[in-house]
N, C-alpha and C positions, 0 to 999 in steps of 0.2 A: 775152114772159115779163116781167112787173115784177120791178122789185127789192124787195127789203124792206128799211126803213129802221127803225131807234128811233130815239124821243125821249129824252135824257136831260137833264133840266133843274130843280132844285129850285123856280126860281119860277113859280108855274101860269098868272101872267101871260106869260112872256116864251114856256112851252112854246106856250100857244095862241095866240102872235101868231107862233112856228115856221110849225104847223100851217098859220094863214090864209095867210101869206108863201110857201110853197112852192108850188111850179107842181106837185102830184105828179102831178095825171094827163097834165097835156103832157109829163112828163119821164119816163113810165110807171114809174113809183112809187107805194108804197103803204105807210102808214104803218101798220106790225105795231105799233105799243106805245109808249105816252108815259108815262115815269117821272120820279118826283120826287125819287128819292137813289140814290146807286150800289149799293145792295145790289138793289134791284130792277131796276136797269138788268141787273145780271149775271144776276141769273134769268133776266130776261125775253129777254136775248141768249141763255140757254144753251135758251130755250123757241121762239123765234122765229126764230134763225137770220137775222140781218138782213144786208144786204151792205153796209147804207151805217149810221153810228152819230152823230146830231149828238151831241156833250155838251161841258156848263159846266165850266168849269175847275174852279169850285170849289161842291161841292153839299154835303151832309150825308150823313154816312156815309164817304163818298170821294172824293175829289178827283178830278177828269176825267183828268188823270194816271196814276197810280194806277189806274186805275177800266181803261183804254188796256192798261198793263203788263199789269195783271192777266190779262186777255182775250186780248193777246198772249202769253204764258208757260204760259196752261193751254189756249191752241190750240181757243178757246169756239167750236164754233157755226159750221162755214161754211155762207153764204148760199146763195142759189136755185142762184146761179155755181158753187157750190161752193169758192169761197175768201174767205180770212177777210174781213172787216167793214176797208172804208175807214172814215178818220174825222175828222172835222169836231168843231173845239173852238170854244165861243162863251165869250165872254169878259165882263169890265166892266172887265178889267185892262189897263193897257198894257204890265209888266212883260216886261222883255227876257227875263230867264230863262224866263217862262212861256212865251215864244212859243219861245226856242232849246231847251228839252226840248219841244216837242211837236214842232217840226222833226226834232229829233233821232227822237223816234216813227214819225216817217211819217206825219204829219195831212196830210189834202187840204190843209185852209185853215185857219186863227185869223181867224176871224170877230171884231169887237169889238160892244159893245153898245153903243147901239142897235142892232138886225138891221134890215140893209139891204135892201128885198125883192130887188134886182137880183145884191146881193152871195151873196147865201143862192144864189138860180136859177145863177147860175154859177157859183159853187162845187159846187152839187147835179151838175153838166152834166159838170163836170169829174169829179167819183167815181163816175159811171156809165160816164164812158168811159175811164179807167184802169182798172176793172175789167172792164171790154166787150175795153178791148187785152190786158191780163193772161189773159184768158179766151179769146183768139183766140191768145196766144204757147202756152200752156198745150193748146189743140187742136194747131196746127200740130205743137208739138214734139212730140206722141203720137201723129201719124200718120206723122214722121220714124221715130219710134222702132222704131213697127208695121211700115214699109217696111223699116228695117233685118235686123229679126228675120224678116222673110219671105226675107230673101236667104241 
């Protein structure tokens, strides 16, 4: 079963050199939606259900930040997994704060720009199988739960 992944990235260069950079069929991934400002990113999260979310810090309309909260607070859209969308912020900033509120988010990685293809693949590697372990905690504990209530 692939994951589903958006794009969210204002400039159409850096979304399609994403796109060519990512290993998605070795990593069984499949890109649902490439958007160019957070208004359409959130559609397209609340249309697509993606598990895995690249996005820029800072695009038009809404900041990658922002753009995170938001999705986190109205509980957008869980994935194939059934739980909400990892996420991966791409940058051009080096700014500390930018990186210590996306920490504070829960982001896989803060990727910088230029996208490194090796950095992007492993980072990608890594929010497949934190959600792959989330989604094996999430079984185990509901067959606990089901053994219980049968006793």
């Amino acid at each position: 079963m692939g994951l589903r992944v958006v794009i969210a990235e204002d400039e159409y260069r850096i979304a399609e050199l994403l796109v060519q950079l990512g290993h998605w069929q070795a990593l069984d991934l499949q890109i649902a939606d490439v958007c160019y400002d957070g208004i359409h990113a959130l559609e397209s999260i609340q249309n697509n259900k993606p598990d895995i979310v690249l996005t820029d810090i800072e695009m038009a309309e809404m900041d990658g930040l922002s753009f995170i909260r938001e999705i986190r607070e109205r509980r957008l859209a869980p994935g194939v997994l059934g739980l909400s969308p990892e996420f991966i912020i791409t940058s051009g900033y080096r700014h500390f704060e930018y990186a210590k509120t996306a920490i504070q988010q829960g982001v896989v990685d803060y990727l910088l720009k230029p996208i490194d293809e090796e950095a992007l693949n492993q980072t990608l590697e890594k929010a497949c199988a934190k959600l792959r372990q989330q989604k094996n905690r999430e079984t185990q504990y509901k067959h606990v739960r089901c053994a219980d209530e049968m006793w």
